[in-house]
N, C-alpha and C positions, 0 to 999 in steps of 0.2 A: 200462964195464959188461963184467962176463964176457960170453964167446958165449952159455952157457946163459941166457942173460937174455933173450935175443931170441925165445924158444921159441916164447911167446904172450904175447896181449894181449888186452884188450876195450877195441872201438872209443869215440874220443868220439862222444857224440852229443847235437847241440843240444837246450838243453831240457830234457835227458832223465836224461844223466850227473851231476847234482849229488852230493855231499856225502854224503846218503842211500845214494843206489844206490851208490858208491862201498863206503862203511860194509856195504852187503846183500852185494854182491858178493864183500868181500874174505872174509867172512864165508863164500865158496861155495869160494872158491880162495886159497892161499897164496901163490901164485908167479905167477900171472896179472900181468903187468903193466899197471895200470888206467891211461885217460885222462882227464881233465879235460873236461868241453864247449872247448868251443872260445872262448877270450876276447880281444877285441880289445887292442891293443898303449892305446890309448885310457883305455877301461874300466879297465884295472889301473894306468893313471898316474895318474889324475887321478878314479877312483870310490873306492867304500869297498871295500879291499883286503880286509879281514877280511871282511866277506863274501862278497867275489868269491874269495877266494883259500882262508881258512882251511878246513883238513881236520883230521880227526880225524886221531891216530899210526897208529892202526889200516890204515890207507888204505896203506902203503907195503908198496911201491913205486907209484909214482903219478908221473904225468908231467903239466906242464903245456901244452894247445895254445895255440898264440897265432895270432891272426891279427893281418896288420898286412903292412905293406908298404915304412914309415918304419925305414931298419939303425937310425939311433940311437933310436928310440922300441924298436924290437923287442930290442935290448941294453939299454935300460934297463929294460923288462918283463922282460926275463931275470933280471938280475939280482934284479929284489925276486921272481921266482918261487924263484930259489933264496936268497935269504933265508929265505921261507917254509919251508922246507925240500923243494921237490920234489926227483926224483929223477931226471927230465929234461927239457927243454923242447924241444917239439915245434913246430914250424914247419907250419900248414893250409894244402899249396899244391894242396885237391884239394876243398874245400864247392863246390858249386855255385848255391846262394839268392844270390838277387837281390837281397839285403840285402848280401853277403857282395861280389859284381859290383861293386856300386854304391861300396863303399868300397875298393877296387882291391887285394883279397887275395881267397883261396881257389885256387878253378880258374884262374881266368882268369890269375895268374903263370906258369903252363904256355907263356904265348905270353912272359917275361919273365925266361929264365933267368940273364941275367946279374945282373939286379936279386936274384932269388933268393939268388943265389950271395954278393954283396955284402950280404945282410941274414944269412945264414950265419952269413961270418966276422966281422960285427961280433955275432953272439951269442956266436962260439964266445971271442973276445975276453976278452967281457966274465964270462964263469963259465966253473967247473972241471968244471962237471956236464956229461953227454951233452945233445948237441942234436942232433937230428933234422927229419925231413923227412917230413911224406907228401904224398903228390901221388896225379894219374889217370894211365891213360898217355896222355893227349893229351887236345883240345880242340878240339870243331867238325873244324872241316877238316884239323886237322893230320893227319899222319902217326906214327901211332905209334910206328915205327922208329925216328924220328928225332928224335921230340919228347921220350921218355923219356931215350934217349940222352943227348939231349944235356942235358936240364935234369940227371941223375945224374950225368953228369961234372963237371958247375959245381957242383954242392953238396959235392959229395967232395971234388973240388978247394980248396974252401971251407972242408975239416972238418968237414962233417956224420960223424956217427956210423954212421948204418944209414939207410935208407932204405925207409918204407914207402909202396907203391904197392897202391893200388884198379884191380883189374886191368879196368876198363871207362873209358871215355873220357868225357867231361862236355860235355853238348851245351846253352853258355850262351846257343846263340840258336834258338829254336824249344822247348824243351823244359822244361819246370817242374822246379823241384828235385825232385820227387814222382815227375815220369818218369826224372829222373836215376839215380832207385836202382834200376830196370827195362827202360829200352829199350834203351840203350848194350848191344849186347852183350857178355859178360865171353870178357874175352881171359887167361888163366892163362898157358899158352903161352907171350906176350910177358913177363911176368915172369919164366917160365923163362929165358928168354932174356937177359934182363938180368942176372942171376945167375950165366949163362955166361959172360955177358962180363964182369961185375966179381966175380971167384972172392972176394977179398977184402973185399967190403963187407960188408955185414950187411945184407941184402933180404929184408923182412917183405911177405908178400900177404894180400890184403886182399879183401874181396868177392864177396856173396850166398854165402858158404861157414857151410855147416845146421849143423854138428856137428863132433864130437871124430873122429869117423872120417875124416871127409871133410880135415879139419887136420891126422890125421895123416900122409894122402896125398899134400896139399902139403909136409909136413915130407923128401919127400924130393928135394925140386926149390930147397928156398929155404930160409934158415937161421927163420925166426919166421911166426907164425897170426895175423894178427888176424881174429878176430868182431864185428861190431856187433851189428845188429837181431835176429841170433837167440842171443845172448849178454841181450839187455836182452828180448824177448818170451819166452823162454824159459830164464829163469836156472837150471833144474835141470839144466841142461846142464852149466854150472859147475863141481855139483861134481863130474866127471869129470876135468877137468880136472889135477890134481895126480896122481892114479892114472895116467891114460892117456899121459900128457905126460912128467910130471917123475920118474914111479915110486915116489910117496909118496901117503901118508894123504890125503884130503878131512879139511877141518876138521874137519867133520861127516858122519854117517853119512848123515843124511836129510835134507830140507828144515824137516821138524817143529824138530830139533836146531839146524840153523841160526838159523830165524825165532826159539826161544826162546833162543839165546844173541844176538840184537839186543835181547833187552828192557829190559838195562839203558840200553843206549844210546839206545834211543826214549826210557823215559824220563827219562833227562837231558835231552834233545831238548825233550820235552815241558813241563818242567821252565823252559826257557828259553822259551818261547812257540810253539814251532812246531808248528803241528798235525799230530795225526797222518793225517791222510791225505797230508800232502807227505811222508811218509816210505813208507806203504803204499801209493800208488800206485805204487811201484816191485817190486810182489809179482805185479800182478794172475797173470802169466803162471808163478810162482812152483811149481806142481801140474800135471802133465802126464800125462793117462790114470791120472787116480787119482780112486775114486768119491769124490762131493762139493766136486769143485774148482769147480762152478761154485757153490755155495753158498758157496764160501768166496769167493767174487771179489762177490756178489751182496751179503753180510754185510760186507762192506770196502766198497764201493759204497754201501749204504744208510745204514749206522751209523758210518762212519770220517769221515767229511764234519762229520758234526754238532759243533758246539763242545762244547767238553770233553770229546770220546773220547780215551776214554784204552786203555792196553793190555789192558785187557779186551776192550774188543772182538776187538783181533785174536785173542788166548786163544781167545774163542768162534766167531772166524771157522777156526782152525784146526782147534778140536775138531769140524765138519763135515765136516772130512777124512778118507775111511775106512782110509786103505793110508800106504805109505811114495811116497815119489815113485819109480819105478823108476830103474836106472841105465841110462845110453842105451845100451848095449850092448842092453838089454829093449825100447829102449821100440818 
């Protein structure tokens, strides 16, 4: 991948990141580099690959996470990910759920760098596409100094691509995944710092970072943004993105523009069984200080749920909207 590829991102997030939001998203931004949820090395060997796996065209650039912990099972998921056609596969060495614990990937390889490193090179092996990394900077007791350190030198070493880090540490014993995204306090600082020392890598930070402002502020300490939770709570943030970032167009002017150039794809969507709320639930947060967004979240909530809503309803959930969504420089 060029350097400029590394700009920005939106975070995976379990659960949350499917197929839809993908589709909504790319819709928000051109150049944003999107993530996949997070899918076990398992799941994509031996589940139904088309639905775990298949994206729309529309979706690229898009990167797949994998979790897993097995180098030949994580090389073999590599490979049928770039089958599929992603554009790169990303390595989860930073979840914290006790789901994630229990099957000996996420966080807890922070205490496992060499295993890391050895599940690395058997992806980088195995495809031609970038493979990456994100991780915390450390775990429970460890030390951050040393723990980052050293897990980014095994992966480099390895052939990882870039590396992004979640600038807070992940505390798997005492703390719920729910506290994980809040108590750890964020340490940025230390990923400056890592950045300093590996001039050449591509170091993406990550974490409770609000806004295009605030991303662009990091942009001057570390080569790429990622966003999660306020990329997917607050997706009009998005389309700033291409503007503020990359120096070009937003797809779309407004949010309105946006939602009605998903319509054909909802209904195709719709068309093949899927209802429309697994598609509009990915809107709720969609209108930001514009009168009637709660009417429109309420109209998606009452009416989107029900069997056979179709695209009317959102139609008339939008036409409750009274303004344009501002640009965050307003909002």
């Amino acid at each position: 991948m060029k350097s400029q590829d590394y700009l920005f991102f939106v975070a995976p997030m379990m659960d949350w990141t499917d197929r839809h939001c993908r589709v909504f998203h790319r819709h928000l931004t051109r150049r944003a580099l999107l993530y996949t949820e997070m899918l076990t090395t398992g799941a994509i060997i031996h589940g139904d690959r088309q639905r775990l796996l298949g994206f729309d065209a529309v979706e690229h650039p898009v990167a797949l996470q994998l979790g897993g912990s097995d180098a030949r099972e994580l090389a073999e998921a590599a490979r049928i990910g770039e089958d599929f056609g992603y554009d790169e596969i990303n390595l989860n060495v930073g979840c914290p759920s006790d789901r994630v614990k229990d099957g000996r990937f996420g966080a807890c390889l922070m205490a496992e760098p060499e295993l890391v490193a050895s599940c690395v090179d058997a992806m980088k092996r195995a495809v031609a596409i970038p493979v990456t990394v994100k991780c915390r900077i450390g775990i429970d007791d460890q030390d951050p100094e040393v723990a980052l350190d050293t897990l980014a030198r095994a992966v480099v070493a390895a052939g990882s691509d870039a590396l992004i880090v979640h600038a807070r540490k992940a505390w798997l014993n005492g703390l719920s995944p729910k506290e994980n995204r809040d108590i750890p306090p964020l340490d940025y600082d230390r990923v400056y710092r890592l950045k300093r020392a590996m001039p050449d890598v591509p170091i993406i930070i990550n974490g409770g970072i609000p806004g295009i402002d605030e991303a662009r502020a990091h942009r001057a300490h570390v080569d790429g943004v990622m966003l999660g939770r306020a990329a997917y709570q607050e997706p009009w943030r998005l389309l700033s993105v291409d503007p503020e970032i990359f120096g070009e167009a937003a797809p779309h002017a407004t949010m309105q523009d946006a939602l009605e150039a998903m319509m054909p794809y909802i209904e195709e969507q719709l068309a093949r069984g899927t209802r429309l709320h697994a598609i509009t639930r990915h809107f709720v947060g969609a209108f930001h200080a514009v009168p009637g967004a709660r009417a429109f979240r309420r109209h998606l909530a009452e009416r989107g749920v029900k069997p056979g809503a179709g695209v009317s309803v959102l139609r008339d959930a939008i036409a409750r909207i009274g303004g344009a969504v501002p640009a965050e420089a307003a909002a």
